[in-house]
C-alpha positions as CSV (number, residue, x, y, z in Angstrom):
1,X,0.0,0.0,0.0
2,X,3.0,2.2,0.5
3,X,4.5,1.6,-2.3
4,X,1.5,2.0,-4.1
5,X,1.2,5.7,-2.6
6,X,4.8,6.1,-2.8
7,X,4.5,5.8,-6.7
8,X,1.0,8.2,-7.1
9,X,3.3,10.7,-5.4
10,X,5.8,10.1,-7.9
11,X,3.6,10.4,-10.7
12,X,2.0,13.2,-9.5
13,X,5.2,15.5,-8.8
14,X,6.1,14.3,-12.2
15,X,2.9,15.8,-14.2
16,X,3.2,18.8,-12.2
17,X,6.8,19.4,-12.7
18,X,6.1,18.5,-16.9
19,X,3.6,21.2,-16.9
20,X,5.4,24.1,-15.2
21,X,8.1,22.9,-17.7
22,X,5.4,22.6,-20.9
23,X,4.0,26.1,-20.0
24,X,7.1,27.8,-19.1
25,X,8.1,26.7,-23.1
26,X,5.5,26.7,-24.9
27,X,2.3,27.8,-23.5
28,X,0.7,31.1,-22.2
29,X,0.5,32.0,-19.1
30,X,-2.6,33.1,-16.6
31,X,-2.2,36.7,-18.2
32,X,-5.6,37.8,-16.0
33,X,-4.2,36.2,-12.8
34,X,-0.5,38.2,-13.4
35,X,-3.0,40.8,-14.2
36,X,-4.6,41.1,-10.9
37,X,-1.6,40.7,-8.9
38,X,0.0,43.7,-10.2
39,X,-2.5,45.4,-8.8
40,X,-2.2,44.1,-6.0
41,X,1.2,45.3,-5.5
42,X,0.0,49.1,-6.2
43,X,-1.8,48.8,-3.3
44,X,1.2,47.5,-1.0
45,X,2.6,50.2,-2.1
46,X,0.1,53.0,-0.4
47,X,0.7,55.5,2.3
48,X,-1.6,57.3,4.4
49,X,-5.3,56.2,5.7
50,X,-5.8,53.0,4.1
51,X,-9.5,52.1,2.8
52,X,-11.4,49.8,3.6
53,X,-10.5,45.8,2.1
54,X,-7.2,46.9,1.5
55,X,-5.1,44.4,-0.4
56,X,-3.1,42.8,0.9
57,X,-4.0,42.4,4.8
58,X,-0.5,42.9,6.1
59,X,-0.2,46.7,5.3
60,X,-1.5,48.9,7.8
61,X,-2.3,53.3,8.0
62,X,1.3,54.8,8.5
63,X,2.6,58.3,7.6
64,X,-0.4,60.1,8.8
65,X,1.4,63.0,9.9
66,X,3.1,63.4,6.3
67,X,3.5,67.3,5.4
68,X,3.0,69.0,9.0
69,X,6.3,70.4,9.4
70,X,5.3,72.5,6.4
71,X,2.0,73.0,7.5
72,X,0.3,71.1,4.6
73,X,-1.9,67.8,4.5
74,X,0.5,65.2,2.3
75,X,-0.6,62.6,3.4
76,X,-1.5,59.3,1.0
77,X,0.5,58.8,-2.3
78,X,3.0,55.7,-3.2
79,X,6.0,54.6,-1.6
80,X,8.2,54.1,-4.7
81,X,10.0,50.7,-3.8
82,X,11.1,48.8,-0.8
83,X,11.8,52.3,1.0
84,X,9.6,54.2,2.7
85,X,9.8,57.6,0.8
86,X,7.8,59.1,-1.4
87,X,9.3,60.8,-4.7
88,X,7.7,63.0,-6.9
89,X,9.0,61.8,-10.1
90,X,8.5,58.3,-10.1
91,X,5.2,58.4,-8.4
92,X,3.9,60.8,-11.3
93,X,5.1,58.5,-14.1
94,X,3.5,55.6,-12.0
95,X,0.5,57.5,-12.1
96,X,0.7,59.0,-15.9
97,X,1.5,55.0,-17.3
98,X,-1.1,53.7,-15.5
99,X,-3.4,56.3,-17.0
100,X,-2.0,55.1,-20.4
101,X,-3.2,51.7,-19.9
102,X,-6.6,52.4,-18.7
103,X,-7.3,54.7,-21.4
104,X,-6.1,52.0,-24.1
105,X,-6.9,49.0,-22.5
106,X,-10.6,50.2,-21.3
107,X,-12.0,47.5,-22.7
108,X,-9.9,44.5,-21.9
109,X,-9.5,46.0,-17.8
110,X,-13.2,46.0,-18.1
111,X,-13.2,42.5,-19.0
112,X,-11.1,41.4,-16.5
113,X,-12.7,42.9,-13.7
114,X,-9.8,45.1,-13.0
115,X,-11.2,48.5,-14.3
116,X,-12.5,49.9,-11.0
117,X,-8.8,48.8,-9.7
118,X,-6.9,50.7,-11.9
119,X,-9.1,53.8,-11.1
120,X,-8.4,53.5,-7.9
121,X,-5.0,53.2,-7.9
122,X,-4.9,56.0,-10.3
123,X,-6.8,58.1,-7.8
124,X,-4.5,57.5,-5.1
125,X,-2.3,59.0,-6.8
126,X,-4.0,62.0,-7.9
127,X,-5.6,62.9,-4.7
128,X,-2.2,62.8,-3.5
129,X,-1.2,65.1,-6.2
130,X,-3.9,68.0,-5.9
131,X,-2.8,68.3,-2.6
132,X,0.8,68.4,-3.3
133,X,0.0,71.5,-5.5
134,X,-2.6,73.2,-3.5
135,X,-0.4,76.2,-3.8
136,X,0.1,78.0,-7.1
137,X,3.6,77.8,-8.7
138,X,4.7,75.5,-6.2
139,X,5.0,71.7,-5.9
140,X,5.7,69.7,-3.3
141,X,8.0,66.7,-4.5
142,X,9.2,64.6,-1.7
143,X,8.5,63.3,1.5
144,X,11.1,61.4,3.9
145,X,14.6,61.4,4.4
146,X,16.4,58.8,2.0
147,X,19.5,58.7,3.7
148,X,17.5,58.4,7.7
149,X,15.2,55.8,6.1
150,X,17.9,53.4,4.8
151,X,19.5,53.1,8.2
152,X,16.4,51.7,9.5
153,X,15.4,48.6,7.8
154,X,11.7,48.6,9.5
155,X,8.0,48.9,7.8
156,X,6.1,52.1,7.0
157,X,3.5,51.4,10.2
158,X,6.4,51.9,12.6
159,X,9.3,53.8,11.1
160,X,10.1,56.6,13.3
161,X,12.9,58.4,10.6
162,X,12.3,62.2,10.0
163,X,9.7,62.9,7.4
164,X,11.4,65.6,5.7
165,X,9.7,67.8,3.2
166,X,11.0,69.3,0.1
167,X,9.4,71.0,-2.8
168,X,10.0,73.2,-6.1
169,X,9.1,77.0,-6.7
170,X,9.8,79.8,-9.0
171,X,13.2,80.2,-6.9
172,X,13.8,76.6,-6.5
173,X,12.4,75.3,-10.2
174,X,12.2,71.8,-11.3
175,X,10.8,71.6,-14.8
176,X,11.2,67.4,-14.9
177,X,8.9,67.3,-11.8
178,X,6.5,70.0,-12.5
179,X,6.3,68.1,-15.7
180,X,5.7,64.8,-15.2
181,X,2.8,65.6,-12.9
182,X,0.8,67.6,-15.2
183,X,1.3,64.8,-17.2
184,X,0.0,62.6,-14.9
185,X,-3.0,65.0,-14.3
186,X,-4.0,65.0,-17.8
187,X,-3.7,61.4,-18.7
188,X,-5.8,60.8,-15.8
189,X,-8.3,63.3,-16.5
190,X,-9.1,61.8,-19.7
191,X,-10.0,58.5,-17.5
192,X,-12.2,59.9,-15.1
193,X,-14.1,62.1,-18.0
194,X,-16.9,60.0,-18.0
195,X,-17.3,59.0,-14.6
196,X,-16.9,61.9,-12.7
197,X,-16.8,65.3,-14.7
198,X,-16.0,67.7,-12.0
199,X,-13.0,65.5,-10.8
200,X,-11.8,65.4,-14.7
201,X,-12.1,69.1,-14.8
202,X,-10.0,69.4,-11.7
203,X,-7.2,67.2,-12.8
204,X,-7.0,69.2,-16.2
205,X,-6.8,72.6,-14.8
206,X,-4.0,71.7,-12.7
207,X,-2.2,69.7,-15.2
208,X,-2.3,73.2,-17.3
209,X,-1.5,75.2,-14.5
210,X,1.9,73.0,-13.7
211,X,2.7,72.4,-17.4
212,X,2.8,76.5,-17.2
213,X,4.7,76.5,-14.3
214,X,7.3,74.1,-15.4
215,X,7.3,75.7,-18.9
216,X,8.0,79.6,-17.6
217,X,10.5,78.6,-14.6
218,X,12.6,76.1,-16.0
219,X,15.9,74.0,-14.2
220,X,16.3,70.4,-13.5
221,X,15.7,69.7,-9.6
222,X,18.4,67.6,-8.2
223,X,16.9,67.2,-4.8
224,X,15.9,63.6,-5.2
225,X,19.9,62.7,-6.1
226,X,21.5,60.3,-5.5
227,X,17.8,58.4,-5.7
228,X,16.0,60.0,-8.6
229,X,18.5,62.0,-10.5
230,X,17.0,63.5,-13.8
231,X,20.1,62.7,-16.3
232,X,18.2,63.2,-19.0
233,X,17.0,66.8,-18.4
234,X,13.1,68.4,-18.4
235,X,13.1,68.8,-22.3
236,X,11.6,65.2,-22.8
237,X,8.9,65.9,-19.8
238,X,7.9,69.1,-21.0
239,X,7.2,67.3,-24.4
240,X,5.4,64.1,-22.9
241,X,3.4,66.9,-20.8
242,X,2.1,68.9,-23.7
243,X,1.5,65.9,-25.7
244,X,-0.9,64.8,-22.9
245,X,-2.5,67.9,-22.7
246,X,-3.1,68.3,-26.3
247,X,-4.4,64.6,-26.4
248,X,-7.0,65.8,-23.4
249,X,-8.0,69.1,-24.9
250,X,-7.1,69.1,-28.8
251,X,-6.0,72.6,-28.1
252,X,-3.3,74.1,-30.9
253,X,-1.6,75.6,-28.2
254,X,0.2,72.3,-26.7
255,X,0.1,71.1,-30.7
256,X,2.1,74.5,-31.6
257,X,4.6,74.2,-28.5
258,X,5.3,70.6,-29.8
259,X,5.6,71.2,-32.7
260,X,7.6,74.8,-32.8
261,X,9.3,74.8,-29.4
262,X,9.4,71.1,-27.9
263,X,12.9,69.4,-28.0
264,X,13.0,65.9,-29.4
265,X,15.4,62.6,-29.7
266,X,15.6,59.2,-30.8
267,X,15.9,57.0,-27.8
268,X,15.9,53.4,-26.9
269,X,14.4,53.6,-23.8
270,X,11.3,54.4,-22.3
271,X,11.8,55.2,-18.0
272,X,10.6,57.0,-15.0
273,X,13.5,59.6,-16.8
274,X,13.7,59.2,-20.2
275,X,9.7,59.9,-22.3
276,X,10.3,60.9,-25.5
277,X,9.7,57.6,-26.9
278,X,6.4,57.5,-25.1
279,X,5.5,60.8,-26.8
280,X,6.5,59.7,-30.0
281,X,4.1,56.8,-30.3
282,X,1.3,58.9,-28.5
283,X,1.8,61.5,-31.6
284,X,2.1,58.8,-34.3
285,X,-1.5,58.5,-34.1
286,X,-2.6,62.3,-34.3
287,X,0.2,61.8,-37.4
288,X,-1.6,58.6,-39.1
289,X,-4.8,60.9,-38.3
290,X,-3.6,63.5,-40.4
291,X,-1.3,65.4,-38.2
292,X,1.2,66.0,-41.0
293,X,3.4,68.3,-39.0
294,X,4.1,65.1,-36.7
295,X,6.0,63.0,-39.5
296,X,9.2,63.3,-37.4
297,X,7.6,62.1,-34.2
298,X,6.7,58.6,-36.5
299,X,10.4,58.4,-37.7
300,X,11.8,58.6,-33.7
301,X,9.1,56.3,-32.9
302,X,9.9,53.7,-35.2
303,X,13.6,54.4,-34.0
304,X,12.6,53.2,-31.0
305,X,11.0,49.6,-32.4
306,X,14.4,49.4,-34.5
307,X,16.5,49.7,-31.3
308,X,14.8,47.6,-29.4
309,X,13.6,44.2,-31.9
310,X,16.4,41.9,-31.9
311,X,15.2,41.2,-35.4
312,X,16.3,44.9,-36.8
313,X,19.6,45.2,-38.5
314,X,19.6,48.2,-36.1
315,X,19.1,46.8,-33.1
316,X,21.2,48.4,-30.6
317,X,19.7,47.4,-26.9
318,X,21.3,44.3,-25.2
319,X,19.8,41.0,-25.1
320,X,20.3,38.3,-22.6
321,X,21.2,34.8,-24.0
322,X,17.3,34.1,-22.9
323,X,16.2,37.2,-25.1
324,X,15.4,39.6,-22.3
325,X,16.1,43.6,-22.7
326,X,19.2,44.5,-20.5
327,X,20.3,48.1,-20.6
328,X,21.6,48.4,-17.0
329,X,21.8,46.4,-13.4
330,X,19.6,47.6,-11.0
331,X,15.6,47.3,-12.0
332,X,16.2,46.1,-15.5
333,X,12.4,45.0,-15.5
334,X,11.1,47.9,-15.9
335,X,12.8,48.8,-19.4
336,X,11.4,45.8,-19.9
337,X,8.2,46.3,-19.0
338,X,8.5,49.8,-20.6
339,X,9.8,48.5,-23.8
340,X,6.7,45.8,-23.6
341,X,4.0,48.4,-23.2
342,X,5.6,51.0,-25.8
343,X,5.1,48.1,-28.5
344,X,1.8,46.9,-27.4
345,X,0.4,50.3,-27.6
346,X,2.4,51.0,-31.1
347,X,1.2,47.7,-32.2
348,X,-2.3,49.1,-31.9
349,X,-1.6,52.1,-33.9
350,X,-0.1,50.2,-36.8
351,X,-3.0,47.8,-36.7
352,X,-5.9,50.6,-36.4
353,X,-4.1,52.5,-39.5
354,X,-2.7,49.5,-41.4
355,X,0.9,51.0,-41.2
356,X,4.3,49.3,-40.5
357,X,7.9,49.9,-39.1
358,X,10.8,49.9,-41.7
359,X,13.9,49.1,-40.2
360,X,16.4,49.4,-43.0
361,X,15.0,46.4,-45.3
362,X,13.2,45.0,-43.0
363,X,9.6,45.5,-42.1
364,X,7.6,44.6,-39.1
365,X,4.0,45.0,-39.1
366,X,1.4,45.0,-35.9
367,X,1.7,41.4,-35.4
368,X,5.4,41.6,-35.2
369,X,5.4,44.1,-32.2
370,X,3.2,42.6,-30.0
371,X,4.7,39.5,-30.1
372,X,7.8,40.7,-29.0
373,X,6.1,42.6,-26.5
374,X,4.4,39.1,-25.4
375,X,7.7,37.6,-25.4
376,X,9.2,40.3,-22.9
377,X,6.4,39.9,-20.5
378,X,6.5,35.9,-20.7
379,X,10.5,35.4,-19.7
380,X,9.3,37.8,-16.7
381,X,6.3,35.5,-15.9
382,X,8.5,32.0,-16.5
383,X,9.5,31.7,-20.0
384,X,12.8,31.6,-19.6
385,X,16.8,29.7,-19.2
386,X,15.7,29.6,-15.5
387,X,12.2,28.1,-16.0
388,X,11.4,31.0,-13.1
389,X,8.6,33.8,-12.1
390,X,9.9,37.0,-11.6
391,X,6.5,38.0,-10.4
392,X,6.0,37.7,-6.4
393,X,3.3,35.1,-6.1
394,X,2.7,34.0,-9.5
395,X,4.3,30.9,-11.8
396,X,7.0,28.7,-10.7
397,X,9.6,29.3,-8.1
398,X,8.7,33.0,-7.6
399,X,11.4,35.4,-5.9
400,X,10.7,34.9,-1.8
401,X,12.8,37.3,-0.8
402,X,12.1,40.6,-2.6
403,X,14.4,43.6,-1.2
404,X,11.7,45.4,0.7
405,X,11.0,46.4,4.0
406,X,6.9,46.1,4.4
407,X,7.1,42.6,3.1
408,X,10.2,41.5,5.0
409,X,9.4,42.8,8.3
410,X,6.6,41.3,10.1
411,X,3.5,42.6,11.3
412,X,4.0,44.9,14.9
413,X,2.4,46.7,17.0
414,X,1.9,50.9,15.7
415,X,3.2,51.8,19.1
416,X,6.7,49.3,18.8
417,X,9.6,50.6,18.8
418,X,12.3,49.5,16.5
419,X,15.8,49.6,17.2
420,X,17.4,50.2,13.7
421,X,20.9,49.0,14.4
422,X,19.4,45.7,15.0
423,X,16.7,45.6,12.4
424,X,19.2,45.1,9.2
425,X,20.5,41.5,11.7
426,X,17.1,40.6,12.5
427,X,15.0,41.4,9.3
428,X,17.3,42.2,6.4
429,X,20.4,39.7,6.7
430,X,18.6,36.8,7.0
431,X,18.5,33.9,4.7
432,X,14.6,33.3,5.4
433,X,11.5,33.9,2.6
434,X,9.4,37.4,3.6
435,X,7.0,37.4,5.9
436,X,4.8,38.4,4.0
437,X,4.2,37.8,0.7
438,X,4.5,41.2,-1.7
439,X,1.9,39.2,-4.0
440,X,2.5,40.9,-7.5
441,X,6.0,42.3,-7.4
442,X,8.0,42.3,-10.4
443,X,11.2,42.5,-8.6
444,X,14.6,44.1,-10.6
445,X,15.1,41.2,-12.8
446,X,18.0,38.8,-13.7
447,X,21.7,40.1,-15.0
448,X,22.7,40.5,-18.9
449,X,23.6,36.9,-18.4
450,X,20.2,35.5,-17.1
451,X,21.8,35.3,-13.9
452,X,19.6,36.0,-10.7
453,X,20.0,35.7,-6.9
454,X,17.0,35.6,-4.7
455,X,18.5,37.6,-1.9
456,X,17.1,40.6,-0.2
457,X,20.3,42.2,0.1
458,X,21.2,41.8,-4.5
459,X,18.8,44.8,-4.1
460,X,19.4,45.1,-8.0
461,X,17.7,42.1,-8.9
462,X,15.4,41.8,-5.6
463,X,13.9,45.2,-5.5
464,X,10.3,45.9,-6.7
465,X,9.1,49.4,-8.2
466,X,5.8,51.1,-8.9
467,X,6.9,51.9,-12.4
468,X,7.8,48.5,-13.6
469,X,4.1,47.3,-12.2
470,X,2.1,50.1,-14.2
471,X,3.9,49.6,-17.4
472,X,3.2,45.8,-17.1
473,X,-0.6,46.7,-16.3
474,X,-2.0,47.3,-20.1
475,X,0.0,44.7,-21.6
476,X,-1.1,42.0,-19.3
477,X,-4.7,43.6,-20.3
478,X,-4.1,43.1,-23.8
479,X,-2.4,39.3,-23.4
480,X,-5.5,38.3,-21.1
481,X,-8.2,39.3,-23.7
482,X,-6.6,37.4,-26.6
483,X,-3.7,34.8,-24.9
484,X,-4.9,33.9,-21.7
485,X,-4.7,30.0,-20.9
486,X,-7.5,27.9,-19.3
């Protein structure tokens, strides 16, 4: 009888094994479950008053005093990664990519039950956002001390580092910042048109009003270096702004400053600090409209595709022996993610307007795109040398130990105490799996070699971000509506 059992046990981890294997080659994946956890994560990532059936149950309220040493209310907004402050920068482009995908993918969210998600995480972020700008020509961009908060390796409920406040002014401009959040404000405003005008309205005027600001008091804000250093200047924010606001008001204003005073490059990346490229492919569809004036947005757009497609005889972006995107260490993902959701999105265009990319003699249609952009997301999701998830949670053998200090630190009392000097040997230098479980997180990624490490202290390839999440959320949309496996 025990052999008998011994052998069903056998066959059993056998078939399971052969399908994470058979998958992993040459199947799809749950795009809808991958989907939903990425959400998931957005919402591990809050600060402030938490609502009501917050996901997940381990995160608590914490930072409700954010702002009061300057004498404003800022609390609520995104922690950027397993830190516990809140930048300006990223947490706009979070907010302005996300936007991006609901707006496309309307539909397919919709279908997936994750509209009302992506809304909500949106308004997080926007809420926090109007109140960061509740003064005219100023713009509160930061909250927390980076340097304080990594010497205390403890969760956002009970960290007790300073919560210093910094902003930008006409004095003290920063033109990338001021930027990306009236980006942000106008993507977003598009999404809430037809659910809640007055809200809409809001968001527009103040994305105008900082575009403005940003525009007439111009300098690149290096308060958020070492962390969130601008290197590639305000000139591709002030274009991804305008080209927002022109796609949310049609006004010739943003279409003339784009057009007449906007500077513009052909890039191979798309990041929390480099948009043109995400400009580029928003404009190629006023240009296959009949935008005519745009013809040299399409031509840096398709620069982009030829950079990126391994198949391009000007391909210039590294490629790991597994066929992931590498440009640097330290959160590849999300140029992978970024690279994923610019070709989705561009794969759309060239499909709605029966166009193609010519790279030299090579052509790639609609098709072509998206599934590179489907083969990007998969390696993260399992497809790959290692036959492993880089998604918290999801697929087989998922990181356990994701560099971050919510997840890794368990649940306390508000009111403990934490001694830092001992909270890096007790929580952080420890061989043992979070715990709890940051369902959702696509950490940093493997090396240009498919190399990884599931250690909390290889930061690089441990550490999750909001950024590489929202530019994974419309492309997981799109790949659950037409690829999803049973």
């Amino acid at each position: 009888m025990n052999n008998k059992i011994s052998i069903l046990k056998a066959f059993r981890t056998f078939v399971v094994a052969w399908f994470i294997i058979f998958e992993g080659v040459h199947g799809d994946f749950n795009y809808q479950d991958a989907l939903t956890k990425s959400l998931i994560f957005l919402e591990a990532q809050r600060s402030g008053k938490l609502p009501p059936k917050h996901r997940p149950s381990w995160r608590g309220d914490s930072a409700l005093q954010d702002g009061k040493s300057a004498n404003v209310d800022l609390v609520g907004g995104y922690y950027d990664a397993g830190d516990n402050v809140k930048y300006g920068l990223p947490m706009a482009f979070t907010v302005t990519t996300l936007a991006w995908a609901a707006i496309a993918y309307h539909s397919q969210l919709q279908s997936a039950g994750e509209l009302e998600n992506v809304r909500s995480a949106i308004k997080w972020g926007t809420d926090y956002f109007l109140k960061a700008s509740v003064k005219r020509n100023c713009l509160y961009v930061q909250v927390g001390d980076p340097v304080k908060d990594h010497e205390c390796w403890t969760r956002p409920e009970n960290m007790k580092t300073p919560r210093t406040v910094l902003m930008i002014d006409q004095k003290n401009p920063g033109t990338e910042i001021a930027a990306e959040t009236s980006a942000a404000m106008a993507a977003a405003s598009i999404v809430f048109r037809g659910t809640d005008r007055s809200y809409s309205r809001k968001l527009l005027n103040k994305a105008k009003q900082l575009f403005q600001f940003g525009k007439t008091h111009k300098g690149t804000y290096d308060g958020e270096c070492p962390f969130y250093c601008s290197f590639s200047g305000y000139h591709d924010e002030l274009l991804w702004a305008a080209t927002w606001l022109y796609r949310a008001t049609k006004r010739p204003t943003y279409l003339e400053f784009i057009t007449e005073e906007a500077t513009t490059a052909t890039v191979a990346e798309f990041s929390w600090d480099l948009k043109y490229a995400g400009a580029q492919i928003l404009l190629s569809k006023f240009y296959f409209e009949g935008e005519k004036d745009l013809a040299n947005f399409k031509q840096q757009a398709d620069g982009f595709i030829c950079s990126n497609h391994p198949q391009s005889p000007h391909h210039q972006v590294h490629m790991s022996p597994g066929g992931l995107i590498h440009l640097r260490d330290g959160a590849n993902s999300q140029y992978v993610t970024g690279a994923a959701f610019l070709f989705s999105a561009y794969s759309d265009y060239l499909a709605m307007y029966k166009q193609t990319v010519s790279c030299g003699d090579k052509k790639f249609n609609s098709a072509d795109l998206m599934d590179f952009a489907k083969q990007q997301m998969d390696y993260l999701l399992g497809k790959n040398p290692r036959g492993k998830s880089y998604m918290v949670g999801f697929g087989n053998k998922p990181p356990t130990q994701a560099h971050h200090r919510g997840a890794s630190v368990p649940q306390m009392s508000p009111n403990k105490l934490v001694d830092c000097s001992m909270s890096f040997v007790n929580w952080y230098n420890t061989e043992k799996p979070n715990s709890n479980e940051l369902t959702g997180a696509i950490v940093g990624g493997p090396d240009k070699n498919d190399n990884f490490e599931d250690r909390r202290s290889s930061s690089s390839m441990t550490e999750p971000t909001t950024y590489t999440n929202s530019l994974a959320v419309g492309v997981l949309a799109k790949l659950t509506k037409h690829h999803s496996s049973s």
